[in-house]
VEXZANU-676395 format. One record per residue: residue in three letters; x, y, z of N, C-alpha, C, O in turn. Coordinates in Angstrom, 1 decimal, padded with zeros to 4 digits, m for minus. Each point is the difference from the previous one (the first is absolute). Layout:
REM residues N
@residu->Ala&n.u->X&n.v->Y&n.w->Z&ca.u->X&ca.v->Y&ca.w->Z&c.u->X&c.v->Y&c.w->Z&o.u->X&o.v->Y&o.w->Z
...
END
This chain:
REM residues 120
@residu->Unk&n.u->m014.0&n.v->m028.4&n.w->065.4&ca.u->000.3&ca.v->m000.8&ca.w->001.1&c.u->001.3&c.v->m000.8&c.w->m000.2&o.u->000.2&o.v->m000.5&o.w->m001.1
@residu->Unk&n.u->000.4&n.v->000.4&n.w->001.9&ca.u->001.2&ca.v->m000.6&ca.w->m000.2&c.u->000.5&c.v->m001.0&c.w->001.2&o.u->000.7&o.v->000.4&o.w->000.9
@residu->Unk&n.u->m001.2&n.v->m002.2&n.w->m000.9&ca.u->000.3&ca.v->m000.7&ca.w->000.6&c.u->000.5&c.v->m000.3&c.w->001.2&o.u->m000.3&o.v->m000.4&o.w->001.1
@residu->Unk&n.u->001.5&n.v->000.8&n.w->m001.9&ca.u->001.9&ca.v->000.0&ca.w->000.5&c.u->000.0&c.v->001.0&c.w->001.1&o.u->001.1&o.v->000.1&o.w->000.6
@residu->Unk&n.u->m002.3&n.v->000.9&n.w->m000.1&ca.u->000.2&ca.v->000.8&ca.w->001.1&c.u->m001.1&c.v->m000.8&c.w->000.9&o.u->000.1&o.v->000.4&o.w->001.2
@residu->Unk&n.u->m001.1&n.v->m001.3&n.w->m001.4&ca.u->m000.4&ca.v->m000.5&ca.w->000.8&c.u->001.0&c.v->m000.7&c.w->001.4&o.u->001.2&o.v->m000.3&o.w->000.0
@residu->Unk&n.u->m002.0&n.v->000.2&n.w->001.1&ca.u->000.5&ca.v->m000.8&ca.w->001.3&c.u->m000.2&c.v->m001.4&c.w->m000.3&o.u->m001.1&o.v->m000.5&o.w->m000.4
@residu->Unk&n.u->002.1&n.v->m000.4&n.w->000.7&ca.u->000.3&ca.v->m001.5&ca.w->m000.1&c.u->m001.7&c.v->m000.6&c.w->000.2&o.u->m000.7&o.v->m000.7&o.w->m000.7
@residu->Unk&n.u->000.5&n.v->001.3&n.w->001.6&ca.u->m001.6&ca.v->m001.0&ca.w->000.7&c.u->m001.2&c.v->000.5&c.w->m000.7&o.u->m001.0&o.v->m000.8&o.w->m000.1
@residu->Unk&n.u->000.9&n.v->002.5&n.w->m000.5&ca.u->m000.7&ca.v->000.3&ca.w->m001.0&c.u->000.1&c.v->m001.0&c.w->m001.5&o.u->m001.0&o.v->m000.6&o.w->m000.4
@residu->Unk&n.u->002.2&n.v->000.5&n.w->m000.1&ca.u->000.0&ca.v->m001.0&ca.w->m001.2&c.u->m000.4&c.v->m001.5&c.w->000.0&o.u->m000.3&o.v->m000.8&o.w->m000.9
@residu->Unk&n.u->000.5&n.v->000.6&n.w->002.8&ca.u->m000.3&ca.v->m001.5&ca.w->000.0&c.u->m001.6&c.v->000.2&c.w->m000.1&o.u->m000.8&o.v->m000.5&o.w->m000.9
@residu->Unk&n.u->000.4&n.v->001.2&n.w->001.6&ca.u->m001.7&ca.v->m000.2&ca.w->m000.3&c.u->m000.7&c.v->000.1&c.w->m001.4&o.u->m001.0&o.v->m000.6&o.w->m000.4
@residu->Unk&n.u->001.8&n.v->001.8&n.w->m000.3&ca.u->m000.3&ca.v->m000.1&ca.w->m001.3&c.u->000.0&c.v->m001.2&c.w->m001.0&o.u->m000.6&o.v->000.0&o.w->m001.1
@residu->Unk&n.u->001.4&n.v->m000.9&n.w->001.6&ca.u->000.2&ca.v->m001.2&ca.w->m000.7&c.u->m001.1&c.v->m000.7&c.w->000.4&o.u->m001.0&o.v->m000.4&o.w->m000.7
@residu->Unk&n.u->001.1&n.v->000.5&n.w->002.2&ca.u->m001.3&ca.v->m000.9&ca.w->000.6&c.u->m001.4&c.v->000.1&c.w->m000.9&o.u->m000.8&o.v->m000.9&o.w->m000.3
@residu->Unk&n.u->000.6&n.v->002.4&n.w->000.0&ca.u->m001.3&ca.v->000.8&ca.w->m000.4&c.u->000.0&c.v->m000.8&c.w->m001.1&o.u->m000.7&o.v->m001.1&o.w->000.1
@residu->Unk&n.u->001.5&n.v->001.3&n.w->m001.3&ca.u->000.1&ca.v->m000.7&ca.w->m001.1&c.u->m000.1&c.v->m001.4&c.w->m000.1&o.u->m000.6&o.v->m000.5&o.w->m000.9
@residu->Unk&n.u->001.2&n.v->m000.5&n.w->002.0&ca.u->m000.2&ca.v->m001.1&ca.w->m000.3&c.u->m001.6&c.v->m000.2&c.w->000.6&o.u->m000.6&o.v->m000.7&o.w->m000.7
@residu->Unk&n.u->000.0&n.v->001.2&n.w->001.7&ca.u->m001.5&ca.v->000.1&ca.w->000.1&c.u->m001.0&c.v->m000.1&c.w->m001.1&o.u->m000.7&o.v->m000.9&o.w->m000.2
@residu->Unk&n.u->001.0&n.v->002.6&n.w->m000.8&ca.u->m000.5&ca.v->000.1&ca.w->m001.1&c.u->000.4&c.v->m001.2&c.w->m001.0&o.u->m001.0&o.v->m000.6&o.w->m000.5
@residu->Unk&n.u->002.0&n.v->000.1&n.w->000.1&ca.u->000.2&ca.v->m001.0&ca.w->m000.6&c.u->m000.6&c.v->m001.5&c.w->000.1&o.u->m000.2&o.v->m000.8&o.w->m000.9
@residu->Unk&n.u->000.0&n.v->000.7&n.w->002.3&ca.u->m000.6&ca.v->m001.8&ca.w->000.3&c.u->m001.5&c.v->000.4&c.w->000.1&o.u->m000.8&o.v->m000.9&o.w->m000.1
@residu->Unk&n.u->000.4&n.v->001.9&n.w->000.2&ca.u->m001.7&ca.v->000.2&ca.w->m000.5&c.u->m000.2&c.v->000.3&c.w->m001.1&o.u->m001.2&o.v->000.0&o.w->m000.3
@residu->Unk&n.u->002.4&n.v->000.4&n.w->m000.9&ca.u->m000.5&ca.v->000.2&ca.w->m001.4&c.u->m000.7&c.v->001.0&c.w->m000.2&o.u->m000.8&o.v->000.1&o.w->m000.8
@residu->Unk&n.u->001.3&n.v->001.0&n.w->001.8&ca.u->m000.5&ca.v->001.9&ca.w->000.0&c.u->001.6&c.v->000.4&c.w->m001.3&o.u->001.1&o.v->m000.5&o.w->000.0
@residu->Unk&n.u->m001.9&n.v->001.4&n.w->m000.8&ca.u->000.3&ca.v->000.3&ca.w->m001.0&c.u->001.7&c.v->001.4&c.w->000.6&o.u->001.1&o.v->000.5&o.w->m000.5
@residu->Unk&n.u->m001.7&n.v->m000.6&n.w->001.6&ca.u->000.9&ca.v->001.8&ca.w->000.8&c.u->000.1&c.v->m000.3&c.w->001.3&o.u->m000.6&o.v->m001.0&o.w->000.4
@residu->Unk&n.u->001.6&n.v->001.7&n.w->000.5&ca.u->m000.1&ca.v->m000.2&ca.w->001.0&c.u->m000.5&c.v->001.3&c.w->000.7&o.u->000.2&o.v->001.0&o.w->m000.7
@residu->Unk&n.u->m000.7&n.v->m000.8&n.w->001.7&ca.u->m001.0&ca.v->001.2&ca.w->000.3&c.u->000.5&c.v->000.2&c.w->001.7&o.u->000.7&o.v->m000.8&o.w->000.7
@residu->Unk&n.u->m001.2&n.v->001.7&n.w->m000.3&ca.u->000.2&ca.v->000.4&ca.w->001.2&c.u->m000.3&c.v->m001.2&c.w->000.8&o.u->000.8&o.v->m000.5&o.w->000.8
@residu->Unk&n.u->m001.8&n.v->000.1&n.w->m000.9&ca.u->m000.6&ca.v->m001.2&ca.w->001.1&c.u->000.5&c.v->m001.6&c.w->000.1&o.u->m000.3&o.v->m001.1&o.w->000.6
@residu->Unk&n.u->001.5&n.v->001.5&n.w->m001.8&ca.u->001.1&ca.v->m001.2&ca.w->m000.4&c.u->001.2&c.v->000.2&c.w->001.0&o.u->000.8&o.v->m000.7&o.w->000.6
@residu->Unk&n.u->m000.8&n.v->002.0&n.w->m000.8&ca.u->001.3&ca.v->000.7&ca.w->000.9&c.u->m000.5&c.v->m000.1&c.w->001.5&o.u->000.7&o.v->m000.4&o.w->000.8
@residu->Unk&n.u->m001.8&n.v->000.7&n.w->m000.7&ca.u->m000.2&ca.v->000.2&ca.w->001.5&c.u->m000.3&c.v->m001.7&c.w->000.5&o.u->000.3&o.v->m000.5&o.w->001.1
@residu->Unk&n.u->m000.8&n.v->m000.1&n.w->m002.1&ca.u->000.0&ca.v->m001.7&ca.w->000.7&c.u->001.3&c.v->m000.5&c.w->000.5&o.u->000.1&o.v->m001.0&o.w->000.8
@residu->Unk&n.u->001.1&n.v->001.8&n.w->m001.5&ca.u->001.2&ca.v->m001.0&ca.w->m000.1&c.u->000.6&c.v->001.1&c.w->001.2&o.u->000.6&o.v->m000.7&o.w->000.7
@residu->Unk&n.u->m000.6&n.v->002.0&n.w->m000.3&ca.u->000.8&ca.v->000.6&ca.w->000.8&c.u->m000.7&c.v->m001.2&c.w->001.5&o.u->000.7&o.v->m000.6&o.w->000.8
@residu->Unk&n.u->m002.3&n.v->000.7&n.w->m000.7&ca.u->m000.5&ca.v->m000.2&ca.w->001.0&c.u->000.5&c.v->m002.0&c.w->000.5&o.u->m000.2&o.v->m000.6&o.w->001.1
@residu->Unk&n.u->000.6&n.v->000.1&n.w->m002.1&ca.u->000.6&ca.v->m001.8&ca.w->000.3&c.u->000.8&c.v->000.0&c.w->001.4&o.u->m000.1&o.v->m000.9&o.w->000.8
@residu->Unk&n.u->001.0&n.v->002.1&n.w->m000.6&ca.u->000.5&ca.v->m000.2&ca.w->001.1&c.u->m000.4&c.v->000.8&c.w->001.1&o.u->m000.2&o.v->001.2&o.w->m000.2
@residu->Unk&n.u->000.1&n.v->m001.8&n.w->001.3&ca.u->m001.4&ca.v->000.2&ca.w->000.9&c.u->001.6&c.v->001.2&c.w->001.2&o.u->m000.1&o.v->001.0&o.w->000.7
@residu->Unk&n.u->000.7&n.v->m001.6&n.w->m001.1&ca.u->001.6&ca.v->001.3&ca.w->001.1&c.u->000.0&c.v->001.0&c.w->m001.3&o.u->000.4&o.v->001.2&o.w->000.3
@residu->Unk&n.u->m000.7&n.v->m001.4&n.w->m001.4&ca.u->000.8&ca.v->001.4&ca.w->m000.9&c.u->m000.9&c.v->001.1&c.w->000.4&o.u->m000.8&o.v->m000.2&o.w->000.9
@residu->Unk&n.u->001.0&n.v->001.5&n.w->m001.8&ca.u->m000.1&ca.v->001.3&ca.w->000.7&c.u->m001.5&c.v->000.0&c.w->m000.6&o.u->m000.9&o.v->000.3&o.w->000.8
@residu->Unk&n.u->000.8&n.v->m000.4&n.w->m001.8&ca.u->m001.7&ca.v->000.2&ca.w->m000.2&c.u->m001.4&c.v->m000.8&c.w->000.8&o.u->m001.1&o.v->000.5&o.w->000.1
@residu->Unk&n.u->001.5&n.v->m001.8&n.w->000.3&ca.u->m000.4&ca.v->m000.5&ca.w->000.7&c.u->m000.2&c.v->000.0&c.w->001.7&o.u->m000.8&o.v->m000.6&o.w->000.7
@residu->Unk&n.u->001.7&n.v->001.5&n.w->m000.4&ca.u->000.3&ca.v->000.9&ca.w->001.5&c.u->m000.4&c.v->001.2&c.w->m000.2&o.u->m000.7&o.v->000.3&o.w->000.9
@residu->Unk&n.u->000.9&n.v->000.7&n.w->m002.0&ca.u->m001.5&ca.v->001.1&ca.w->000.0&c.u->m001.3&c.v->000.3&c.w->000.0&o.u->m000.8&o.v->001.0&o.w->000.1
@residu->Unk&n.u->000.7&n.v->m002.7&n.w->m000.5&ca.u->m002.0&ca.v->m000.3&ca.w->m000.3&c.u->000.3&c.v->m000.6&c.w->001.5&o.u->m000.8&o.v->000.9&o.w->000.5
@residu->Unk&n.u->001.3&n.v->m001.7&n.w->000.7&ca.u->m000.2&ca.v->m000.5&ca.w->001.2&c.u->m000.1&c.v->001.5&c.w->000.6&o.u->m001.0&o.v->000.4&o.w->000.5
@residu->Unk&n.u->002.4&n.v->000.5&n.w->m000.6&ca.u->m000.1&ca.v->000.7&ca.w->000.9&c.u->m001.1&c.v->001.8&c.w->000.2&o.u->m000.1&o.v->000.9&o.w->000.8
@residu->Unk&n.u->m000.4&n.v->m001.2&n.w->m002.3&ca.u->m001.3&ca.v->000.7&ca.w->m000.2&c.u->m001.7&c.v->m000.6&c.w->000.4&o.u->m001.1&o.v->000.5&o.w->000.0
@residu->Unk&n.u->001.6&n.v->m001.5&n.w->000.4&ca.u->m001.4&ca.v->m000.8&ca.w->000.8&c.u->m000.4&c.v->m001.0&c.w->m001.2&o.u->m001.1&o.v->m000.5&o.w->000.4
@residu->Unk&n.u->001.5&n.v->000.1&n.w->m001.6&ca.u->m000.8&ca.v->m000.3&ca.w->m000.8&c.u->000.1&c.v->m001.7&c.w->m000.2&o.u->000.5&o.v->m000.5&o.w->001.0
@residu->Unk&n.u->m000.7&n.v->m000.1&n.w->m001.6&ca.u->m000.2&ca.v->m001.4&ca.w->000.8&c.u->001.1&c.v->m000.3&c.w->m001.7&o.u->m000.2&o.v->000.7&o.w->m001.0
@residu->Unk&n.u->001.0&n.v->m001.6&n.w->001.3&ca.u->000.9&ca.v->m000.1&ca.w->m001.8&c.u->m000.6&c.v->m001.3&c.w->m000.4&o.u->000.2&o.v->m000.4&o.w->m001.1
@residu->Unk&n.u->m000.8&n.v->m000.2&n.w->001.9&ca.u->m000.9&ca.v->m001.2&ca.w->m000.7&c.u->m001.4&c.v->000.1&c.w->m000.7&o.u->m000.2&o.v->m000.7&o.w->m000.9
@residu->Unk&n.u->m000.5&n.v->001.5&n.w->001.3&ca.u->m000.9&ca.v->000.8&ca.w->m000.4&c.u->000.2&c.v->000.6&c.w->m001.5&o.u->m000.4&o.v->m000.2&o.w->m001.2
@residu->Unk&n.u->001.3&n.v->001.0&n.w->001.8&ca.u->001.1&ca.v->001.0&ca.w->m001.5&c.u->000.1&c.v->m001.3&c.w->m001.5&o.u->m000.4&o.v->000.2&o.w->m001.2
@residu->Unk&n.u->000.8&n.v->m001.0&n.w->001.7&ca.u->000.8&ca.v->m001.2&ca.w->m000.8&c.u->m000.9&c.v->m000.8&c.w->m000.9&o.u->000.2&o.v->m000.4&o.w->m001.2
@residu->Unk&n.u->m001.6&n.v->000.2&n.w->002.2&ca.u->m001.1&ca.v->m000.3&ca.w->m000.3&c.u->m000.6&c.v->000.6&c.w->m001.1&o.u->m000.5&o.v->m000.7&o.w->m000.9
@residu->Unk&n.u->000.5&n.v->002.1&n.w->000.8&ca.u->m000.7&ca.v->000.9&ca.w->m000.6&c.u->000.4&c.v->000.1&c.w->m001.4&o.u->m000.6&o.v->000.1&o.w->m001.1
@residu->Unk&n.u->002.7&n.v->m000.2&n.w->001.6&ca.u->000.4&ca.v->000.3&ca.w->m001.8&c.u->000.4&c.v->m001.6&c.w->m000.7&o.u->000.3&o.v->m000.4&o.w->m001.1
@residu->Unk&n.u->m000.6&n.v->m000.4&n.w->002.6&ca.u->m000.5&ca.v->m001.4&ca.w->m001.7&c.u->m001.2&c.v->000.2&c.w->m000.5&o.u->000.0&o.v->m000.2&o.w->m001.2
@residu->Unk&n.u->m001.0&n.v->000.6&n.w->001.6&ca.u->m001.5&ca.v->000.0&ca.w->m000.2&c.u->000.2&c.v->001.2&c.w->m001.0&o.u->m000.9&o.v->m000.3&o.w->m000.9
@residu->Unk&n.u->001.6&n.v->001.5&n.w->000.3&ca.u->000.0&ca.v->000.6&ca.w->m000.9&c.u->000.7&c.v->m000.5&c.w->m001.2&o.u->m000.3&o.v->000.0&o.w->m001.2
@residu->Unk&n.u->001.7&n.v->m000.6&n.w->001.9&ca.u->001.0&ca.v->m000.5&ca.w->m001.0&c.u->m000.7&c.v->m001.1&c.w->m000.7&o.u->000.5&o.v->m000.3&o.w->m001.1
@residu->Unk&n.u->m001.9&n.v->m000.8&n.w->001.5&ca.u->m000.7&ca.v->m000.7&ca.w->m001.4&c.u->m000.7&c.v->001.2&c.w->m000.2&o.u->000.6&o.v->000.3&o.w->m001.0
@residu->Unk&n.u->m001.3&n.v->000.5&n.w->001.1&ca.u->m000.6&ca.v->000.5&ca.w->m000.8&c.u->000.7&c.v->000.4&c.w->m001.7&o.u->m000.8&o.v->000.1&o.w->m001.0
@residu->Unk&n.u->002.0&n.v->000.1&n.w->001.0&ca.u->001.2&ca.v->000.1&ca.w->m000.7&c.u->m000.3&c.v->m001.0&c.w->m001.4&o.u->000.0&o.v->m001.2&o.w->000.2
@residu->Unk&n.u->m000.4&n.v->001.8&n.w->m001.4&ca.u->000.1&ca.v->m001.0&ca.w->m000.8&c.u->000.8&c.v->m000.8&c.w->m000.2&o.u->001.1&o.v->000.6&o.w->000.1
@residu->Unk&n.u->m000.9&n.v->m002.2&n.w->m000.4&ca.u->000.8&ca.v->m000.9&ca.w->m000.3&c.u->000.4&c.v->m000.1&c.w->m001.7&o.u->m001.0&o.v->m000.1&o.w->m000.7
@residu->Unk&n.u->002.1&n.v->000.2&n.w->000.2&ca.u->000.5&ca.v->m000.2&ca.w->m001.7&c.u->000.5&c.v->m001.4&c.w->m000.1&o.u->000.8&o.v->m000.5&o.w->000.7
@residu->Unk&n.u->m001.3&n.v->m000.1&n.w->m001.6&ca.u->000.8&ca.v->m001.3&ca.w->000.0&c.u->000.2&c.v->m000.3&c.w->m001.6&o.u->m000.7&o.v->000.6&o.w->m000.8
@residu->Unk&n.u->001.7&n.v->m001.7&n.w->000.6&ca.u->000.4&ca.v->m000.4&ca.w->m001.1&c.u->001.0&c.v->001.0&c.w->m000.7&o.u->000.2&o.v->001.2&o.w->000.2
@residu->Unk&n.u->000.4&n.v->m002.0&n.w->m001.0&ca.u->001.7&ca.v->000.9&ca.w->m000.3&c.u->m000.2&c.v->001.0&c.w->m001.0&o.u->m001.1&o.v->000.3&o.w->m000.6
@residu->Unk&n.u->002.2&n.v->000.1&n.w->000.4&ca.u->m000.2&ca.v->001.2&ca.w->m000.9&c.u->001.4&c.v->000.9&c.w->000.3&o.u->000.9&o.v->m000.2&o.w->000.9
@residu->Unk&n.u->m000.9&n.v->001.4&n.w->m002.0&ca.u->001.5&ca.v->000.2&ca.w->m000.1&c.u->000.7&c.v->001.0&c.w->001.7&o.u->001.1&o.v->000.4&o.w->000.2
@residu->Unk&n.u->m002.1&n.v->m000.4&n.w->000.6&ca.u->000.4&ca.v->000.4&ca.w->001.2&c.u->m000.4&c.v->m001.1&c.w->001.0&o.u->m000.1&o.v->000.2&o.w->001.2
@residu->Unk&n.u->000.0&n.v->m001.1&n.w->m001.5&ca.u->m000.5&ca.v->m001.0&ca.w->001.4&c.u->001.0&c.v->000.1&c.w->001.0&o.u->001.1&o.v->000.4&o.w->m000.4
@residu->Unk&n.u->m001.1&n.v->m000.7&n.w->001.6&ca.u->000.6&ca.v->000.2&ca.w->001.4&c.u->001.0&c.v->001.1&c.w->000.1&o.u->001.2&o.v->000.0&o.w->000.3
@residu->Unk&n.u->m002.1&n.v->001.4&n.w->m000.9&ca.u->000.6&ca.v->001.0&ca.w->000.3&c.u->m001.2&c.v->000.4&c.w->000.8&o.u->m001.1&o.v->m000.5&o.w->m000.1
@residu->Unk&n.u->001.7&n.v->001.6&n.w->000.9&ca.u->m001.6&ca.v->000.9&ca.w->000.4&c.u->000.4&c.v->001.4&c.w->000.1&o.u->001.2&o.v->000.1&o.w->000.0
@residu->Unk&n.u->m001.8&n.v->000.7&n.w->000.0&ca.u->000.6&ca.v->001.8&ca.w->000.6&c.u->m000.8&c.v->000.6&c.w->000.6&o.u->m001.3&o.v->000.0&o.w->000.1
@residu->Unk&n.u->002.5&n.v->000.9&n.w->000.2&ca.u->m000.9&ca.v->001.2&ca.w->001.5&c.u->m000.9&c.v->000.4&c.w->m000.6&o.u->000.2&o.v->000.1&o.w->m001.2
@residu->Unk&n.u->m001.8&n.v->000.3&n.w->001.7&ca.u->m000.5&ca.v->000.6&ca.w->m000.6&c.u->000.0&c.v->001.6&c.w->000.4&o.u->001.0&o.v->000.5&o.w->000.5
@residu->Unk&n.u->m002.2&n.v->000.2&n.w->m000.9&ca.u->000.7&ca.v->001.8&ca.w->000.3&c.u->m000.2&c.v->000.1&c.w->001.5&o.u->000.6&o.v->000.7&o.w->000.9
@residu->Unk&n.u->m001.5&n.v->m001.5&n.w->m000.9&ca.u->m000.3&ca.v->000.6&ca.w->001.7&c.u->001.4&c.v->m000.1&c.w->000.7&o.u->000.7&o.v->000.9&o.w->000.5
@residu->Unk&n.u->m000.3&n.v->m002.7&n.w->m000.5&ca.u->001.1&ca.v->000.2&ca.w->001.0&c.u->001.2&c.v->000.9&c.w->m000.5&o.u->000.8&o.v->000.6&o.w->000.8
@residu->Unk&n.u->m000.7&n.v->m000.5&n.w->m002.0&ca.u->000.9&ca.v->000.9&ca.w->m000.9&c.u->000.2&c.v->001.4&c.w->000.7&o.u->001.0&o.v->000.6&o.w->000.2
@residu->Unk&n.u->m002.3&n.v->m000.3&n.w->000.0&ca.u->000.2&ca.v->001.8&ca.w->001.1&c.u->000.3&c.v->m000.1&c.w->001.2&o.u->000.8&o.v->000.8&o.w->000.4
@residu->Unk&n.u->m001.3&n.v->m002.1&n.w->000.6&ca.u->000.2&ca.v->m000.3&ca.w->001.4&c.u->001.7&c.v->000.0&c.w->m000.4&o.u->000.8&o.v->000.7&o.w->000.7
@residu->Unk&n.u->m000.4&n.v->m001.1&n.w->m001.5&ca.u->001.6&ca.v->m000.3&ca.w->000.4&c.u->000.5&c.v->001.3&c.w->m000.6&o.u->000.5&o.v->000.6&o.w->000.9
@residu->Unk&n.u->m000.4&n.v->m000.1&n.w->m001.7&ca.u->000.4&ca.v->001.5&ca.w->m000.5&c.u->m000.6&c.v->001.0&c.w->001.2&o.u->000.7&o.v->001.1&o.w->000.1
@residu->Unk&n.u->m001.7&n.v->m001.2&n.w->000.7&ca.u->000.0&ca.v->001.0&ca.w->000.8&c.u->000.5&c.v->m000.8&c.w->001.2&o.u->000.5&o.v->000.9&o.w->000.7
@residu->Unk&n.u->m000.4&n.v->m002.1&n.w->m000.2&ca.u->001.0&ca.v->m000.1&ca.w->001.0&c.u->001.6&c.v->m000.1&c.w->000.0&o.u->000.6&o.v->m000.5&o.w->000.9
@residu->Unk&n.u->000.0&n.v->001.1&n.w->m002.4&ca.u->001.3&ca.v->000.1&ca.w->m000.6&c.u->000.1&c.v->001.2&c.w->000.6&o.u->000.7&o.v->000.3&o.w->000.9
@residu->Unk&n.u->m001.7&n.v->000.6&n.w->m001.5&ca.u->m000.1&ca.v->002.0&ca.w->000.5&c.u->m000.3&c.v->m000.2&c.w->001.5&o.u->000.6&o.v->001.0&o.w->000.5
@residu->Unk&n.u->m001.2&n.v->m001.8&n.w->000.6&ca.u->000.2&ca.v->000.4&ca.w->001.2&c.u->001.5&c.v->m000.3&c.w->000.2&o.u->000.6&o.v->000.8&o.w->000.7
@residu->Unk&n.u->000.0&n.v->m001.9&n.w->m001.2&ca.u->001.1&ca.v->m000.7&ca.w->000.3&c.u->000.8&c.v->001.0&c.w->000.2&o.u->000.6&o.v->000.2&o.w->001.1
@residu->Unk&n.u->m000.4&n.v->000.9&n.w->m002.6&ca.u->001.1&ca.v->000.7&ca.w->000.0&c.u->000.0&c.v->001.2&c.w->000.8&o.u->001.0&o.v->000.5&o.w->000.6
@residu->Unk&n.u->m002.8&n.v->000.1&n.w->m000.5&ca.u->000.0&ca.v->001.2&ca.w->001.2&c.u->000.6&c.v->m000.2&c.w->001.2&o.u->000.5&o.v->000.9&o.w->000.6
@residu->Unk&n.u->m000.7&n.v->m002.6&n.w->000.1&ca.u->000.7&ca.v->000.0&ca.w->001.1&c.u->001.7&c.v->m000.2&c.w->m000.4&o.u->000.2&o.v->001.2&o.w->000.1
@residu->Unk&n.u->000.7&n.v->m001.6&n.w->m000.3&ca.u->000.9&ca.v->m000.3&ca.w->m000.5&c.u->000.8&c.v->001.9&c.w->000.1&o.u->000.9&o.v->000.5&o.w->000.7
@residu->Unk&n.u->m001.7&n.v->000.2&n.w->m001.6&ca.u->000.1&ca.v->001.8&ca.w->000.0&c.u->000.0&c.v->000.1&c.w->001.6&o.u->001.0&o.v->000.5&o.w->000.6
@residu->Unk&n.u->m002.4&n.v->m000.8&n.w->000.1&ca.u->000.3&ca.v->000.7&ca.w->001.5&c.u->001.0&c.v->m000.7&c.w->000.5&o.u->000.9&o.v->000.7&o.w->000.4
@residu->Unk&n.u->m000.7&n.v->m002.2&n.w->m000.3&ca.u->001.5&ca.v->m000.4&ca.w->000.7&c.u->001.2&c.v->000.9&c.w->m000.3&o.u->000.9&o.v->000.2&o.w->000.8
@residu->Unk&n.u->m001.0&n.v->000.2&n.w->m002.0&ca.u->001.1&ca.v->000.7&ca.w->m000.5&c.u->000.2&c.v->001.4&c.w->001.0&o.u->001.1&o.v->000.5&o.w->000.5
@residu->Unk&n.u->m002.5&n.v->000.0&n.w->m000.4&ca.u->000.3&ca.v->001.5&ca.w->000.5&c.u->m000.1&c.v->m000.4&c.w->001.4&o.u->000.6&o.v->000.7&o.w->000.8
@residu->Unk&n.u->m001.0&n.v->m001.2&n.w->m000.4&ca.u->m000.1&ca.v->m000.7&ca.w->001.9&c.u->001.5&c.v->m000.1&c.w->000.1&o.u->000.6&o.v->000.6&o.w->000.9
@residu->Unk&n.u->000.2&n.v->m001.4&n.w->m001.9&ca.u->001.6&ca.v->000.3&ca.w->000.7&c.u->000.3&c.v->000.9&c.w->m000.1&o.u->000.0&o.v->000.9&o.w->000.9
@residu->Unk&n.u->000.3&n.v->m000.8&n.w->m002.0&ca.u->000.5&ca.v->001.9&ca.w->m000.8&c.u->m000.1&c.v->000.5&c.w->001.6&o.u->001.0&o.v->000.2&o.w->000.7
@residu->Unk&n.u->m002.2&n.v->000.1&n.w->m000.2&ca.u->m000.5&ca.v->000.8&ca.w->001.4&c.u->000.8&c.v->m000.1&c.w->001.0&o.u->000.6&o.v->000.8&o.w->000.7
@residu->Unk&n.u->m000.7&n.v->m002.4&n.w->m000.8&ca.u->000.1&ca.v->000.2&ca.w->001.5&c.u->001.4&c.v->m001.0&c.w->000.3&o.u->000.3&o.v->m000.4&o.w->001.2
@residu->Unk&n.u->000.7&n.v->000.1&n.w->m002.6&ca.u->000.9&ca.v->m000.5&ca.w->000.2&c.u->001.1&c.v->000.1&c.w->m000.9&o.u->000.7&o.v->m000.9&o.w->m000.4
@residu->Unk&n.u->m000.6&n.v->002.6&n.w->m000.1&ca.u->000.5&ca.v->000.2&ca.w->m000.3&c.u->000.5&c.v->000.1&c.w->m001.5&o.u->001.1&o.v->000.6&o.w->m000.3
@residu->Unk&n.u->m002.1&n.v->m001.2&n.w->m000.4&ca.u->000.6&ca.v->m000.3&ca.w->m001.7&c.u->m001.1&c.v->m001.7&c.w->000.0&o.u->m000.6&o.v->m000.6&o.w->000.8
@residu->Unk&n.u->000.7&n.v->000.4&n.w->m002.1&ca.u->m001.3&ca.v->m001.1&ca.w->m000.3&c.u->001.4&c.v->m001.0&c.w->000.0&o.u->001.2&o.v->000.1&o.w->m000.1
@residu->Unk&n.u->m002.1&n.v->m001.2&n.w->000.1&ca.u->001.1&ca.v->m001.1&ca.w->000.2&c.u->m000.3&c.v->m001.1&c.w->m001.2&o.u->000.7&o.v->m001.0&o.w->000.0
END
């Protein structure tokens, strides 16, 4: 995985995720860290796919604080204190949404190539 190809508003959430995991003293940041922090803004795009799938995002929000304590808490210092890391799960969610990234990225490519002449 390589950061630096992330989208601006993707890395801001990931900070978000992290500083989540961090002020609860979760050891990792996990999908439901990522998805707490995509869903804070109620205009951004993940937040407008759970509206415009019928799904209620307060409800949603509800659900992944109520998972995120279940989340063991670490406390007291030590030679990693206020670090945390991805764990595997969100580790594959972002490595396979790198590989959807690039499949679409490939069809943009042949969608011009087609239909405009040469890829741009």
């Amino acid at each position: 995985m390589d950061p630096s190809r992330y989208t601006d508003k993707l890395q801001e959430a990931l900070g978000r995720a992290q500083s989540k995991a961090l002020s609860a003293h979760h050891q990792a940041v996990d999908i439901e860290h990522l998805i707490s922090a995509l869903l804070e803004d109620d205009q951004g795009l993940a937040a407008s796919i759970l509206k415009l799938s019928g799904a209620d995002v307060a409800a949603v929000r509800q659900k992944l604080d109520a998972e995120l304590k279940k989340v063991p808490s670490v406390t007291g210092g030590g030679a990693n204190a206020g670090q945390v890391y991805m764990t595997q799960r969100l580790g594959r969610v972002m490595a396979a949404a790198e590989q959807e990234a690039g499949k679409l990225q490939d069809e943009l490519r042949l969608h011009r190539a087609r239909h405009h002449g040469g890829a741009r």
